[in-house]
LOBA-874061 format. One record per residue (C-alpha): residue number from 1; x, z, y. Coordinates in pm, whole numbers, padded with zeros to 5 digits. Layout:
<nodes>
+-----+--------+--------+--------+
| pos |     px |     pz |     py |
+-----+--------+--------+--------+
| NUM |      X |      Z |      Y |
...
+-----+--------+--------+--------+
</nodes>
This chain:
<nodes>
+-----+--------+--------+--------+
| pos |     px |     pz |     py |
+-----+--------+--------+--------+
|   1 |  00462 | -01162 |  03290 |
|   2 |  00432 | -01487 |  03091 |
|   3 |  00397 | -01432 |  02766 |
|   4 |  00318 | -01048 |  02765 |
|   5 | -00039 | -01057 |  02822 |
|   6 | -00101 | -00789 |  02549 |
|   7 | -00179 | -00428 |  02673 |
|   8 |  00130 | -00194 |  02739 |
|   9 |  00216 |  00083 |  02495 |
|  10 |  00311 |  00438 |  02730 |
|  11 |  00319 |  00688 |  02480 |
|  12 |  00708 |  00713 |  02402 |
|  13 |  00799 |  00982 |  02171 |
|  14 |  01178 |  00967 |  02200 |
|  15 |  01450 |  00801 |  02326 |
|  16 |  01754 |  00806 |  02085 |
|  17 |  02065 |  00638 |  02247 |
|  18 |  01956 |  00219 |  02298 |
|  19 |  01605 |  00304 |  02096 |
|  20 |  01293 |  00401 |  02259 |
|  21 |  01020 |  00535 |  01985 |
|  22 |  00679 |  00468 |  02052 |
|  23 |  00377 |  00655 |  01855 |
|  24 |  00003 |  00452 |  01913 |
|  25 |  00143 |  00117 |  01811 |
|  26 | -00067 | -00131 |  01623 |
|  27 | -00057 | -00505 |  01522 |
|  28 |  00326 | -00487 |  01633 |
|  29 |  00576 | -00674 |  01387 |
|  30 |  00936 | -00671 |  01314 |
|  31 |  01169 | -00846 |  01534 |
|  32 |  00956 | -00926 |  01769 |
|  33 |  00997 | -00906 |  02156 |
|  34 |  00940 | -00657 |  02419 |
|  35 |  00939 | -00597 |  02776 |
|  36 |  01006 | -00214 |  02890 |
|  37 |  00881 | -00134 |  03194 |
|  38 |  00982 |  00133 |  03459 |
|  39 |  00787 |  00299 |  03696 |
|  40 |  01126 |  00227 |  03916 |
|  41 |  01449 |  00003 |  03862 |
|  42 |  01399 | -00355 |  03705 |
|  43 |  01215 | -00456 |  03349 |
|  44 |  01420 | -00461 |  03016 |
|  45 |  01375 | -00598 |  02728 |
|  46 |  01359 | -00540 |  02377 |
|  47 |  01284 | -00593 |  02015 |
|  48 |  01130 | -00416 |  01757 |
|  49 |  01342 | -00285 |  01466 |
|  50 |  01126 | -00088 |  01298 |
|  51 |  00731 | -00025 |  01234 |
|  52 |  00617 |  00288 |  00980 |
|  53 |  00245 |  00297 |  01041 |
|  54 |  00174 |  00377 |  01439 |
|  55 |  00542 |  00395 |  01497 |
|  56 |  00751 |  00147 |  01625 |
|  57 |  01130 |  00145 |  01742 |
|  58 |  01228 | -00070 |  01968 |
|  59 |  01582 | -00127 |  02066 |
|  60 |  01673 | -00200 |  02472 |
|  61 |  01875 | -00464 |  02523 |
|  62 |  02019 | -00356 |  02836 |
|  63 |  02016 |  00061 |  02714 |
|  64 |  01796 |  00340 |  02793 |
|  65 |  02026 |  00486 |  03076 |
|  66 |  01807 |  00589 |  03351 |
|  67 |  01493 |  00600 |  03167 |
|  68 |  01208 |  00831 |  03175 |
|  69 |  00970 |  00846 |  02906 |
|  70 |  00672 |  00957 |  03092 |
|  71 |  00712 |  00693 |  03319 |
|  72 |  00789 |  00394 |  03061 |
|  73 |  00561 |  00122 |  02943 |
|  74 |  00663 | -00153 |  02645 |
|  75 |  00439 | -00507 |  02595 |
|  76 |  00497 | -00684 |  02338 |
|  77 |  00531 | -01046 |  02305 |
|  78 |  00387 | -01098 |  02010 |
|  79 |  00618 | -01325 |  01892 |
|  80 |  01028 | -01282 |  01832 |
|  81 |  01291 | -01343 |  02078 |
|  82 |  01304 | -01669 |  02242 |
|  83 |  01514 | -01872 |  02483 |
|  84 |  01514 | -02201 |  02655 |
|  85 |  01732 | -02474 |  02491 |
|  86 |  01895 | -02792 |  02584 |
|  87 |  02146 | -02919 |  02764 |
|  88 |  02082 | -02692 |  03047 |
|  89 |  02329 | -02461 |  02853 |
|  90 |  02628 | -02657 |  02917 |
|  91 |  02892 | -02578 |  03211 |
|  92 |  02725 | -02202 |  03253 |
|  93 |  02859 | -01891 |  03191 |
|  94 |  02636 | -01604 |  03121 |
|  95 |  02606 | -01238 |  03037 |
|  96 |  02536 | -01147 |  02657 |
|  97 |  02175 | -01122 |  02715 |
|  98 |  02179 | -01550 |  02835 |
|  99 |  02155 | -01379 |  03214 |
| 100 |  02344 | -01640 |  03472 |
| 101 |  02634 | -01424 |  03570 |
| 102 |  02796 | -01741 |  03791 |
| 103 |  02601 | -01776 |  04059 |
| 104 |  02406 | -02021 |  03965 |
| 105 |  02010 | -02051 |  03878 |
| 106 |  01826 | -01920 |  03556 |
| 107 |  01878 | -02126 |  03247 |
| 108 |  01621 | -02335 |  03180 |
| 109 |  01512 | -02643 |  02937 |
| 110 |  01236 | -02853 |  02798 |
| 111 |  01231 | -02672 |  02473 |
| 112 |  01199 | -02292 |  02300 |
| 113 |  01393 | -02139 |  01997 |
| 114 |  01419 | -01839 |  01821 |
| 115 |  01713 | -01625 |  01880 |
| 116 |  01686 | -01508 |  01524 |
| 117 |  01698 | -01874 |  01405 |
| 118 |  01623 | -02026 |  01105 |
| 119 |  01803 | -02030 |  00780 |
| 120 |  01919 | -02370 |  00668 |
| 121 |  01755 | -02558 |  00364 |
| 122 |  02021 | -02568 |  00137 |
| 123 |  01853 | -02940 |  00034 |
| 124 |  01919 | -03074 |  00344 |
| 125 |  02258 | -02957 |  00394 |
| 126 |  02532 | -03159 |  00365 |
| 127 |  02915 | -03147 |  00283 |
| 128 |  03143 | -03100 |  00594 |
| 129 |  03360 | -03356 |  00674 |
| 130 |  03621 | -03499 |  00955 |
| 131 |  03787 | -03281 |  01125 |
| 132 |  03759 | -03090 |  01437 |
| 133 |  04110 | -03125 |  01600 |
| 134 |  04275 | -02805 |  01776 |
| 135 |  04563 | -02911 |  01907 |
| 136 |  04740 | -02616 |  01752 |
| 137 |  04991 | -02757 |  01468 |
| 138 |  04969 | -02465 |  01278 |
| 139 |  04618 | -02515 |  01207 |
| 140 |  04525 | -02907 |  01242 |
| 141 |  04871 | -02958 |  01015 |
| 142 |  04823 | -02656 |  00753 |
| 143 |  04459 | -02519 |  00797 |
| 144 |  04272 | -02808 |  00891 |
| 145 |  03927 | -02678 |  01042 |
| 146 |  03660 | -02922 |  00931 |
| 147 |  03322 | -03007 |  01054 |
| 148 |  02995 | -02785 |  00980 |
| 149 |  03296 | -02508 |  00812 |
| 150 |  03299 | -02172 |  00909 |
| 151 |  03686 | -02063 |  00921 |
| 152 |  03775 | -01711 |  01064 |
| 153 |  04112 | -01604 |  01224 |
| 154 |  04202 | -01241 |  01103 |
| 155 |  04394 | -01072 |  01390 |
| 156 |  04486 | -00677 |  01413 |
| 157 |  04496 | -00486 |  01779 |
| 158 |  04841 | -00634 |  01989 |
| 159 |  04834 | -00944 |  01831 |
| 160 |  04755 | -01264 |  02099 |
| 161 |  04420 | -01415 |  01874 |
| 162 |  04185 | -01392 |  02186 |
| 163 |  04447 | -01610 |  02348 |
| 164 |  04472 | -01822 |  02046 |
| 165 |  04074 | -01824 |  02068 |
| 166 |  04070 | -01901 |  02415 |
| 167 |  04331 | -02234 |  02370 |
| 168 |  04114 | -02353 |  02093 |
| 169 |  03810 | -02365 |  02269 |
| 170 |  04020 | -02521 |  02497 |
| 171 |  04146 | -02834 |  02354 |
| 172 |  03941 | -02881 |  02072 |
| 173 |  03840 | -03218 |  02008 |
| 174 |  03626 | -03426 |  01784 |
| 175 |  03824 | -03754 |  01779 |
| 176 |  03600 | -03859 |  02084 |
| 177 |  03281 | -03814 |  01960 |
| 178 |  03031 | -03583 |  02172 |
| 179 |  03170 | -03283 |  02144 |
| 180 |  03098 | -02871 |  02316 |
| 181 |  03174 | -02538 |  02269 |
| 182 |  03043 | -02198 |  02289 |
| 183 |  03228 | -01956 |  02308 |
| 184 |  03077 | -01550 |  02270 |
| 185 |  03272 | -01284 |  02364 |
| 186 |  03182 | -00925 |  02236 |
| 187 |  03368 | -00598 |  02418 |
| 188 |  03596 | -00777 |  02591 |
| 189 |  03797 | -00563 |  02899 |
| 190 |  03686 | -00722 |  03227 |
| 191 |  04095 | -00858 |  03280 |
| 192 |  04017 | -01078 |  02924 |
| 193 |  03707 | -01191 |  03058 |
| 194 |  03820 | -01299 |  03404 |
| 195 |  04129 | -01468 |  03148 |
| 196 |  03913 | -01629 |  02928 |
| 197 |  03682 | -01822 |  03208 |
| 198 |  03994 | -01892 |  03396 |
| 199 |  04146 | -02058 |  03085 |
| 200 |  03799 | -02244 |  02993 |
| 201 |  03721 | -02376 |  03387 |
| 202 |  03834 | -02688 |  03312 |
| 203 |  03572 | -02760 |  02987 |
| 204 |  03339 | -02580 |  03218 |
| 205 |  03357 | -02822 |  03425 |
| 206 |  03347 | -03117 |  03221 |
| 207 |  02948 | -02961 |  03095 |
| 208 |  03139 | -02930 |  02783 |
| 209 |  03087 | -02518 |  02777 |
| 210 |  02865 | -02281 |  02732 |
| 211 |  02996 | -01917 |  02797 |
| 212 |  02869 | -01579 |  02706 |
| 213 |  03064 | -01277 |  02777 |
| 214 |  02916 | -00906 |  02656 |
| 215 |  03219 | -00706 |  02837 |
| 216 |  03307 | -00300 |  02688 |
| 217 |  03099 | -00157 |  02934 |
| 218 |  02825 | -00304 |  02886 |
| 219 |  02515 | -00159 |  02668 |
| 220 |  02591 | -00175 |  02307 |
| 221 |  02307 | -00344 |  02194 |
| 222 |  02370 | -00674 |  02372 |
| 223 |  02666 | -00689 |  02230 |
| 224 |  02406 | -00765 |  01852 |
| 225 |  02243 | -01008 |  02055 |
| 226 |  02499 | -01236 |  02182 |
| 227 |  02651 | -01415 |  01894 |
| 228 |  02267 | -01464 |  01813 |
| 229 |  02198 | -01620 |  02105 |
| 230 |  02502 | -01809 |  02102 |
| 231 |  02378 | -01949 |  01776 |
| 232 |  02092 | -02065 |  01894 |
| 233 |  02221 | -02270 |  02215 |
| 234 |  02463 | -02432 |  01956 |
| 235 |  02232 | -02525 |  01706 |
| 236 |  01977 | -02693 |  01945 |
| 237 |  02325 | -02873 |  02076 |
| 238 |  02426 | -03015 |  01739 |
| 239 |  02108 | -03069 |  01571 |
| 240 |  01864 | -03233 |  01784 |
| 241 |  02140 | -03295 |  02077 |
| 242 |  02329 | -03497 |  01810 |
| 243 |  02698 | -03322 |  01916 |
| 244 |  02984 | -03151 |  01728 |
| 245 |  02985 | -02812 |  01865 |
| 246 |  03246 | -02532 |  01798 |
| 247 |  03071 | -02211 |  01818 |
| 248 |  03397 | -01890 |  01872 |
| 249 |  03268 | -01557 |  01863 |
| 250 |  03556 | -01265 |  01948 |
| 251 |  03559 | -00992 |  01848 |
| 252 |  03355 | -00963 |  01538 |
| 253 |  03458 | -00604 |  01478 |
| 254 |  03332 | -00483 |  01795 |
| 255 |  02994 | -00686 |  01698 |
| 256 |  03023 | -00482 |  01382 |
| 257 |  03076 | -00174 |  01513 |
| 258 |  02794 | -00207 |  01741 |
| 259 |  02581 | -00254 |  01449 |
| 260 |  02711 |  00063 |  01280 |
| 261 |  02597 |  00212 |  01610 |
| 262 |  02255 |  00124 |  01618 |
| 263 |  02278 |  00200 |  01284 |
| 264 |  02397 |  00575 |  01314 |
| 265 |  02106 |  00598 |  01603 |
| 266 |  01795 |  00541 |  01402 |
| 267 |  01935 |  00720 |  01107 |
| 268 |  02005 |  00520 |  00840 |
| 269 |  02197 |  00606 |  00538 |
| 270 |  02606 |  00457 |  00582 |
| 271 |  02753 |  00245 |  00371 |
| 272 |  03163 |  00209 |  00338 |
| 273 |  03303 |  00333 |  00638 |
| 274 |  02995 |  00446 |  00790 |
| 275 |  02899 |  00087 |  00838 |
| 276 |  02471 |  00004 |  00732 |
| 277 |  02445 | -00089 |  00425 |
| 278 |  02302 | -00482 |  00503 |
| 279 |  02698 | -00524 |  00704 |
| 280 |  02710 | -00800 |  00455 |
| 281 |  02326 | -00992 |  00491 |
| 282 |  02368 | -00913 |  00884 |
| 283 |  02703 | -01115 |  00877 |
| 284 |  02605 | -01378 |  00652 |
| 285 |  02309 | -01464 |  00846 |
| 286 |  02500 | -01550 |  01147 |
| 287 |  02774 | -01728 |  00990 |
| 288 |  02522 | -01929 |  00722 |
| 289 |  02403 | -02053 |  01033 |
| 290 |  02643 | -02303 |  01099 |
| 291 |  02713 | -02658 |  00894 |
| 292 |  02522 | -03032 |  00853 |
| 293 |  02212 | -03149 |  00761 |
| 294 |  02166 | -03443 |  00583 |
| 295 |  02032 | -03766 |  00848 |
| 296 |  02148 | -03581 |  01167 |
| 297 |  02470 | -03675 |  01395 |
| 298 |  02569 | -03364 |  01469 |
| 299 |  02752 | -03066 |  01319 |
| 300 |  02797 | -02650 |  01386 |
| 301 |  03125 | -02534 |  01321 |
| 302 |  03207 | -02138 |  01358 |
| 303 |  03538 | -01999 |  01462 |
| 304 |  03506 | -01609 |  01398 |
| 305 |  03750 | -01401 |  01539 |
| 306 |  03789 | -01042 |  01412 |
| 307 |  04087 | -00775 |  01408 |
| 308 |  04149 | -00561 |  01148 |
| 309 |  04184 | -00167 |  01170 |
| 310 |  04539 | -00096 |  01079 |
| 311 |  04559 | -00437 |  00971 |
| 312 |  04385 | -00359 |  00644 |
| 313 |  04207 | -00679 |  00495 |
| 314 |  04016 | -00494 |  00312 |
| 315 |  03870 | -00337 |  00525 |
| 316 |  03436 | -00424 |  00551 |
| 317 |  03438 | -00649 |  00844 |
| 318 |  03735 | -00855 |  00704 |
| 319 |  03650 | -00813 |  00331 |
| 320 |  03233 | -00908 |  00347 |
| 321 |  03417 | -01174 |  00582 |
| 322 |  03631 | -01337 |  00368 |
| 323 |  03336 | -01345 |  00114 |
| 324 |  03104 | -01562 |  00314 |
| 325 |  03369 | -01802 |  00489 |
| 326 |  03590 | -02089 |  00378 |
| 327 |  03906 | -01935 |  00452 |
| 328 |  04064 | -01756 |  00715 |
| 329 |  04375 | -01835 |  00947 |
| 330 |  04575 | -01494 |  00928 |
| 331 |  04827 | -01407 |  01260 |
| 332 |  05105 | -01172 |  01153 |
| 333 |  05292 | -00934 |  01347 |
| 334 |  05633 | -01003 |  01200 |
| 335 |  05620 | -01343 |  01351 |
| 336 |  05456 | -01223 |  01669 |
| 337 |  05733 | -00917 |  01688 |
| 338 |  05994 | -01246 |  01689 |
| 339 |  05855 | -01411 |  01983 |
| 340 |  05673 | -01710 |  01811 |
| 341 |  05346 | -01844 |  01901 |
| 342 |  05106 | -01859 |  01793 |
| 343 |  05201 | -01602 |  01491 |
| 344 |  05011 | -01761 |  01197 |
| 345 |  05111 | -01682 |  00874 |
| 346 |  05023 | -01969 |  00693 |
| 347 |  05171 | -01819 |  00313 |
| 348 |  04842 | -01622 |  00404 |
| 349 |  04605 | -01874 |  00558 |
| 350 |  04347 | -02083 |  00360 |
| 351 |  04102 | -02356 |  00446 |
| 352 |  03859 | -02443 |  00177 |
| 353 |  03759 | -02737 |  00296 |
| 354 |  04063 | -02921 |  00426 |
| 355 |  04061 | -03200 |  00144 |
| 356 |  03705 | -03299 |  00305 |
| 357 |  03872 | -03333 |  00666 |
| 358 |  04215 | -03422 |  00612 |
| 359 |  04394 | -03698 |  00400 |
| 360 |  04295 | -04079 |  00362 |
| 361 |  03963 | -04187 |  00555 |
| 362 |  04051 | -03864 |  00770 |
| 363 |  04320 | -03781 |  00941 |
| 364 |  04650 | -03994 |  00796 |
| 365 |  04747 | -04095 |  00475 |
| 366 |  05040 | -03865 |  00436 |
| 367 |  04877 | -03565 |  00569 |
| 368 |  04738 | -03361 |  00271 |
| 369 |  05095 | -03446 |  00071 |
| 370 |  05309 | -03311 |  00387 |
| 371 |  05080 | -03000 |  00412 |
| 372 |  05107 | -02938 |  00064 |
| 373 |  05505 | -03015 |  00034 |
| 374 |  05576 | -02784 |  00362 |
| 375 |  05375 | -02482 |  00222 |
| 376 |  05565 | -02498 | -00080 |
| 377 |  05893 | -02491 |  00066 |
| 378 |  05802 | -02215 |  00305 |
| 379 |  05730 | -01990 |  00000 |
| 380 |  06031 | -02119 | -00145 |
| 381 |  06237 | -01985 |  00181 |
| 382 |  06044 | -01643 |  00189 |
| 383 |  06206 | -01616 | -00122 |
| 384 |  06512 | -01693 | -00053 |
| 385 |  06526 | -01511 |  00275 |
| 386 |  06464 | -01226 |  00060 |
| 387 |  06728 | -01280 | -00173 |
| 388 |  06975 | -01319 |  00154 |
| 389 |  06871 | -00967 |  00251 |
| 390 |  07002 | -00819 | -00109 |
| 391 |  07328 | -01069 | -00176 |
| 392 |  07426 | -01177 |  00168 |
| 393 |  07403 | -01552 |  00303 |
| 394 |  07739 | -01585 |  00154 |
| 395 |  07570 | -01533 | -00181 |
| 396 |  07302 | -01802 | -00153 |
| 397 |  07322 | -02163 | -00377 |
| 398 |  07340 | -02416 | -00131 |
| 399 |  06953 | -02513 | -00206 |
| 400 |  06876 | -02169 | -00051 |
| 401 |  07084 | -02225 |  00251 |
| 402 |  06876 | -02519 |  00314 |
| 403 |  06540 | -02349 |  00259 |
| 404 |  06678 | -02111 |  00559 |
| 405 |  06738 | -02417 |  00774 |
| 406 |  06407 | -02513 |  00690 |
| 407 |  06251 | -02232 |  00740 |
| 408 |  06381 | -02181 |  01109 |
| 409 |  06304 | -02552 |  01168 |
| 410 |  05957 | -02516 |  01083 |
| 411 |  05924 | -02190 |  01289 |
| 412 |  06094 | -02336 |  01586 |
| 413 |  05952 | -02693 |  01593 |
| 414 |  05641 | -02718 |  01380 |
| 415 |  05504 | -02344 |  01408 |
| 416 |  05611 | -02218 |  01769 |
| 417 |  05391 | -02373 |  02094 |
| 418 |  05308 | -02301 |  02422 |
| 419 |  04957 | -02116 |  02492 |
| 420 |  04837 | -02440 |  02696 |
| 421 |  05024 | -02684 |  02503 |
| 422 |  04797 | -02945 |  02333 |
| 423 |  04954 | -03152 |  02011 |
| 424 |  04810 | -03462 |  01918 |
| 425 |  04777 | -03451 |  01523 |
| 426 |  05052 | -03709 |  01461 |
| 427 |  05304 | -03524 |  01715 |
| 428 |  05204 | -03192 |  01475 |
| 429 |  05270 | -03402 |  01150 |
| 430 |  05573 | -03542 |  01293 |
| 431 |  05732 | -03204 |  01342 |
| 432 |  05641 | -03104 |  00997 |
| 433 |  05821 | -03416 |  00855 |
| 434 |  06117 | -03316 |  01058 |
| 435 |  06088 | -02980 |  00902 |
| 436 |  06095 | -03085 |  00527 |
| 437 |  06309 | -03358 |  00573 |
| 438 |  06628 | -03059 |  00615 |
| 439 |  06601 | -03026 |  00253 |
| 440 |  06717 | -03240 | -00052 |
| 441 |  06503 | -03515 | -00186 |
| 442 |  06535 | -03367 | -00536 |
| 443 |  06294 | -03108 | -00366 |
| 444 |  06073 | -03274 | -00223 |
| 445 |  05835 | -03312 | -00537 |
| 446 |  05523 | -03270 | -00397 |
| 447 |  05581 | -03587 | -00203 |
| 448 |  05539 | -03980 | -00272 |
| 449 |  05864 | -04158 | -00335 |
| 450 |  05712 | -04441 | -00113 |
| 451 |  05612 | -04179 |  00175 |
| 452 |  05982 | -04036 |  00148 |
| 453 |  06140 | -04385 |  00185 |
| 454 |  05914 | -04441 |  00486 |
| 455 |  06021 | -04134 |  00638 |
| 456 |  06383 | -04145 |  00597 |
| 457 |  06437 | -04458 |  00677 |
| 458 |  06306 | -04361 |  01027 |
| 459 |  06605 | -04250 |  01240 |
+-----+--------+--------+--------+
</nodes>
């Protein structure tokens, strides 16, 4: 085939779960491609993870079920992984491995990349700014997600985030510029795949979306490849396309685990929790991947979704997570156990970067003010919910009685929403003024006198 002109390697020592072992091998570098061929059944492919002297392991992207090693032959590329890129990537929906899995023809385009990609130079970077607009209040009030930031959503198992994932990539807007989304999924069930590209048809449609879906039962080492790949389609979107492109990648701690996998297979030495040792350089170089550079239109903003064991933060994939990102948006059962959605705690939520998206220039004038003044009264009602729990409502000042109305205000109109529903920003900040606006002026200290005579005087 094109591009595997180089003689075929047959003399396969092992095969150890998605790794074939080869013994003969010379001039054969890391990471680069490889096509395994079968004396029966279709080619795979490959890359190599490992050379030690005449050795070489190469791991099979599509698994080594099936496969005999007497009758297997591997050519390498000489060169690493590559795809087509372009707009040719927009309005498909794939298979982790980039294969077309809707019926349509092979992906193609005028240019190559590296599915590995390229690191960017920090001089050229520049500072994220504007805002990419959700349409979830809870996060384009509170946790504004801004351009070129990287801003994961920590989730636990029963908890709707691939739903919340799913409506994002949905309505996610930036303010009318050219805008598109990738979306990776990573051991999904075949039900949340079907959901997911029936929620996303529409931006499908529009040649707004490019879709890759690694389901559970497929081969564990595609499920390494596809946020990589991904990557790559996005990058080539917002940096020489010229677009704002939201990359979401769910679930991060299957991705994980599938490292700790391969991991386990070629034998290295664990780290915490059995997970390699490089969890942390393996993460950051996908999620370092995203951001500005200096001169260019476009931006690469990444929405990581991950759940955490037992909901334990600190657990690696969360921790080494929380490390690398600007933030996180945290869902919380509590709220989800009460009916509300989407559940996001946002006592526990952080973005970084929201003063470089929201605020004057941004969004709206009052907008950093409100978000500050309505997270301080929530804490203020946590507080004073607890306090109702030990004395009683009876017990409670009449300051903490309105912190409760608040509260439930804020859950109700500001916080709850309807999975398809789509908020404009000033319908979100509306419902947060109507929120904060239950308590007493003498409270309200985080916010302008001339903002608060604006706002009252409104009926």
């Amino acid at each position: 085939m094109t591009g595997f002109a180089r003689l075929a390697h047959t003399a396969v020592r092992e095969l150890r779960g998605p790794l074939v072992v080869l013994s003969g091998v010379h001039g054969v570098g890391w990471d680069e491609s490889a096509e395994v061929r079968l004396t029966s059944g279709p080619v795979r492919h490959g890359l190599v993870l490992a050379v030690d002297g005449d050795l070489a392991v190469v791991q099979v992207l599509e698994g080594t079920a099936g496969m005999d090693p007497a009758g297997t032959a591997v050519a390498f590329a000489g060169e690493p992984l590559h795809i087509p890129v372009g707009p040719g990537w927009l309005g498909r929906t794939c298979n982790g491995r980039g294969e077309p899995i809707d019926d349509g023809p092979p992906v193609l385009g005028d240019r190559r990349a590296a599915v590995s990609g390229f690191p960017l130079n920090p001089v050229q970077r520049s500072t994220p700014v504007d805002a990419v607009l959700t349409g979830v209040s809870a996060v384009d009030a509170l946790t504004t997600l801004v351009r070129g930031q990287k801003l994961p959503i920590f989730s636990r198992a029963g908890l709707p985030h691939l739903q919340l994932a799913t409506q994002i990539a949905a309505q996610a807007s930036a303010g009318g510029e050219p805008f598109a989304v990738v979306f990776a999924g990573m051991g999904l069930t075949h039900a949340d795949a079907d959901a997911v590209r029936d929620a996303l048809d529409g931006r499908a449609a529009a040649g707004e979306l490019t879709l890759l879906l690694n389901t559970a039962d497929d081969p564990v080492i595609e499920r390494i490849t596809t946020p990589r790949l991904a990557l790559t389609v996005a990058e080539d979107l917002a940096f020489t396309e010229g677009r704002h492109v939201l990359v979401v990648m769910t679930d991060m701690t299957s991705y994980a685990e599938a490292l700790r996998e391969v991991s386990a297979a070629r034998g290295e030495v664990p780290g915490r929790r059995a997970y390699p040792g490089y969890l942390y350089s393996d993460l950051a170089s996908l999620y370092e991947r995203c951001g500005r550079i200096r001169g260019r239109p476009g931006s690469l903003t990444v929405l990581p979704v991950l759940t955490m064991p037992a909901g334990d933060i600190t657990h690696p994939v969360p921790d080494l997570t929380g490390y690398i990102t600007e933030g996180q948006v945290v869902l919380s059962a509590e709220l989800h156990a009460r009916g509300v959605y989407p559940p996001v705690d946002a006592l526990s939520s952080l973005s970084r970067l929201m003063r470089h998206g929201a605020g004057p220039g941004r969004t709206r004038e009052d907008h950093l003010d409100l978000a500050a003044q309505t997270l301080a009264a929530l804490s203020r009602a946590r507080q004073a919910a607890e306090l109702a729990d030990l004395v009683g409502p009876a017990g409670l000042s009449e300051v903490d009685r309105h912190y409760l109305a608040f509260e439930d205000v804020y859950r109700r109109r500001l916080l709850a929403q309807g999975p398809d529903e789509r908020r404009e920003l000033d319908e979100s900040l509306r419902r947060a003024w109507e929120a904060v606006l239950v308590l007493p002026r003498s409270e309200l200290v985080l916010l302008p006198d001339a903002l608060l005579d604006e706002h009252e005087a409104t009926p």
